[in-house]
C-alpha positions in Angstrom: 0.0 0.0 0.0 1.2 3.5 -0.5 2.2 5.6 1.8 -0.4 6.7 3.9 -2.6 6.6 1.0 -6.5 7.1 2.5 -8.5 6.2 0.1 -7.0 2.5 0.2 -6.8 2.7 3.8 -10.5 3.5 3.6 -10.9 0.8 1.0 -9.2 -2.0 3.6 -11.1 -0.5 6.5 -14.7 -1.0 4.8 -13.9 -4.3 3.6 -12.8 -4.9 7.1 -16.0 -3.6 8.5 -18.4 -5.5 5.9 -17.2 -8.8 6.6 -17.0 -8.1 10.3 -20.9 -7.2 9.8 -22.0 -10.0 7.5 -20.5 -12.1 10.2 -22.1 -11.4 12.8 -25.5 -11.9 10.9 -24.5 -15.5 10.8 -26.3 -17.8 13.5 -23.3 -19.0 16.2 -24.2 -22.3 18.2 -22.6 -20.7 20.9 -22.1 -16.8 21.7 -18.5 -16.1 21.1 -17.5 -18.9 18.4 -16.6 -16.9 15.7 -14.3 -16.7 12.7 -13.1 -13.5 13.1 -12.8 -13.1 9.2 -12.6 -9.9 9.0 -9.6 -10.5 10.9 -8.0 -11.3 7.2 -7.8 -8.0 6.4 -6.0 -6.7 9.5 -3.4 -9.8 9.0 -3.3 -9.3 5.1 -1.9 -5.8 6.0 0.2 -7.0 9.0 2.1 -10.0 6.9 3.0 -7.1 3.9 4.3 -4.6 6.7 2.1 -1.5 7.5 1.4 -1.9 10.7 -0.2 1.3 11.2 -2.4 0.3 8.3 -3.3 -2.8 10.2 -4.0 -0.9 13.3 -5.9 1.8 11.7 -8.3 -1.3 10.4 -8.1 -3.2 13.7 -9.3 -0.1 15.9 -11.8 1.0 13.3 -14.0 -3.0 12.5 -13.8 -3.0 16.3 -15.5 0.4 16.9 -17.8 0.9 13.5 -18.5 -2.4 13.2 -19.7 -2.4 17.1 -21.9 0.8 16.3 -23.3 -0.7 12.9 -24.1 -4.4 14.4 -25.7 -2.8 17.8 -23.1 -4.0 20.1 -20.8 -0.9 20.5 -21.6 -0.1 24.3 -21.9 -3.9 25.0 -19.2 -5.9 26.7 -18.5 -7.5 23.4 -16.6 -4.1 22.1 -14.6 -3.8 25.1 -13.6 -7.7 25.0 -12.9 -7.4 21.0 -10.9 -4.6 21.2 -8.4 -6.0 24.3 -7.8 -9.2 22.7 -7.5 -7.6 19.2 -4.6 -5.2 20.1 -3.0 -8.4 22.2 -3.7 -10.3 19.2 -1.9 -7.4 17.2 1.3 -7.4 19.3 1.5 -11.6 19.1 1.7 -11.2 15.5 3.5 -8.8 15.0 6.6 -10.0 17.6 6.5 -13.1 15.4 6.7 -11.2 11.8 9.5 -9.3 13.6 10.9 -12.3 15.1 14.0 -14.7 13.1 12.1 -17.8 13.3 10.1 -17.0 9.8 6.6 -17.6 10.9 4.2 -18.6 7.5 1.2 -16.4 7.4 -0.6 -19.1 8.6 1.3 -19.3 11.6 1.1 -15.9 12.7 -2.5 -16.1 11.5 -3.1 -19.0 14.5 -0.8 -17.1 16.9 -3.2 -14.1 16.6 -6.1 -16.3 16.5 -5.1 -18.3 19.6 -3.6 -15.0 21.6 -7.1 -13.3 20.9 -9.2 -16.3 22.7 -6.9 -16.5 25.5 -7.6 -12.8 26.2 -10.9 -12.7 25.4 -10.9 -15.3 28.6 -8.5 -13.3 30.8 -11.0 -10.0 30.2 -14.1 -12.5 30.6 -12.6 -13.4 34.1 -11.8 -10.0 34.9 -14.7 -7.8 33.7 -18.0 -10.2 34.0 -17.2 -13.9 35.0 -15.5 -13.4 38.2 -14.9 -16.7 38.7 -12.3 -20.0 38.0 -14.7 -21.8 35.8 -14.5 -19.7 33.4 -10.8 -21.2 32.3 -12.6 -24.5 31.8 -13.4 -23.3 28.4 -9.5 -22.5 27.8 -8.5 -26.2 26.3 -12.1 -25.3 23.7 -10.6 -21.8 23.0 -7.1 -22.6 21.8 -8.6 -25.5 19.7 -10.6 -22.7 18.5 -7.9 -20.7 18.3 -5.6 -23.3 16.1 -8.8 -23.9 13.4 -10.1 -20.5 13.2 -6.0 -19.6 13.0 -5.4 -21.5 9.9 -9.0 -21.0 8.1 -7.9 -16.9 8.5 -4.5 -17.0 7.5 -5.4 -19.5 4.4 -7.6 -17.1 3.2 -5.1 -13.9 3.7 -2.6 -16.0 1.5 -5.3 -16.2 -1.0 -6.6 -12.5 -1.2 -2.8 -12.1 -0.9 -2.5 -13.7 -4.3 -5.3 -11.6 -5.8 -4.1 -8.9 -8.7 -6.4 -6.6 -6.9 -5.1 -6.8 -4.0 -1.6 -7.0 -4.8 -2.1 -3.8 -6.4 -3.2 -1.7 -3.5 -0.6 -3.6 -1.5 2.6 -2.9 -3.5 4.7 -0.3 -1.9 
């Protein structure tokens, strides 16, 4: 992406924000199992170096696409947004780290760093309890699938002319 360019920054950001939306029109069996695909779009930018890019979107699917679903005062914001930036950090240690992480890698360390937290702020904020780390073993399973599914699909849109276009430097 160029440099501080807005009007791909805005393009990223409302892709971000549509899927985020269309996702959470989708039936869940259980309250917080969910993809997180919009997720692909913060990682995509993550994996080809703007991280302010990445942030910009992060900060921005969390907070519009909270006001657009209905859920922007709900606990569900506040939850998101923690475990998104510790998500953000995770991933990008590893880019930054020697030990050449795939995309699909960092893609599961996000996914997995993001439902530990969202437990962690669970247990702080509403669940003030121990059980609530029963689900931990479900939410790094979770984690691992949702992980790869995400990061598979960043390499893809990654391979995309389009894409590649508004991504060049």
């Amino acid at each position: 992406m160029k440099k501080n360019d807005p009007v791909i920054l805005a393009f990223f950001t409302a892709f971000a924000i549509t899927i985020y939306i269309v996702e959470n029109l989708i039936p869940k069996p259980l309250p917080f199992l969910k993809l997180g695909l919009a997720n692909v779009i913060v990682l995509l930018l993550l994996w080809k170096g703007n991280y302010l890019a990445a942030m910009i979107v992060l900060i921005s699917k969390s907070i519009l696409g909270g006001l657009f679903s209905g859920l922007l005062l709900s606990p569900m914001t506040v939850i998101s947004l923690g475990a998104s930036f510790t998500a953000f950090i995770l991933m990008g240690l590893a880019l930054r780290s020697k030990l050449g992480f795939s995309i699909l890698g960092v893609s599961i360390i996000g996914a997995t760093a993001h439902n530990i937290m969202q437990l962690v702020i669970v247990n702080w904020l509403l669940v003030h309890s121990t059980a609530v780390w029963k689900l931990l073993p479900l939410m790094i399973l979770l984690g691992l699938v949702t992980g790869l599914i995400t990061g598979y699909l960043a390499y893809l849109l990654s391979r995309q002319p389009t894409i590649k276009k508004y991504l060049a430097n």
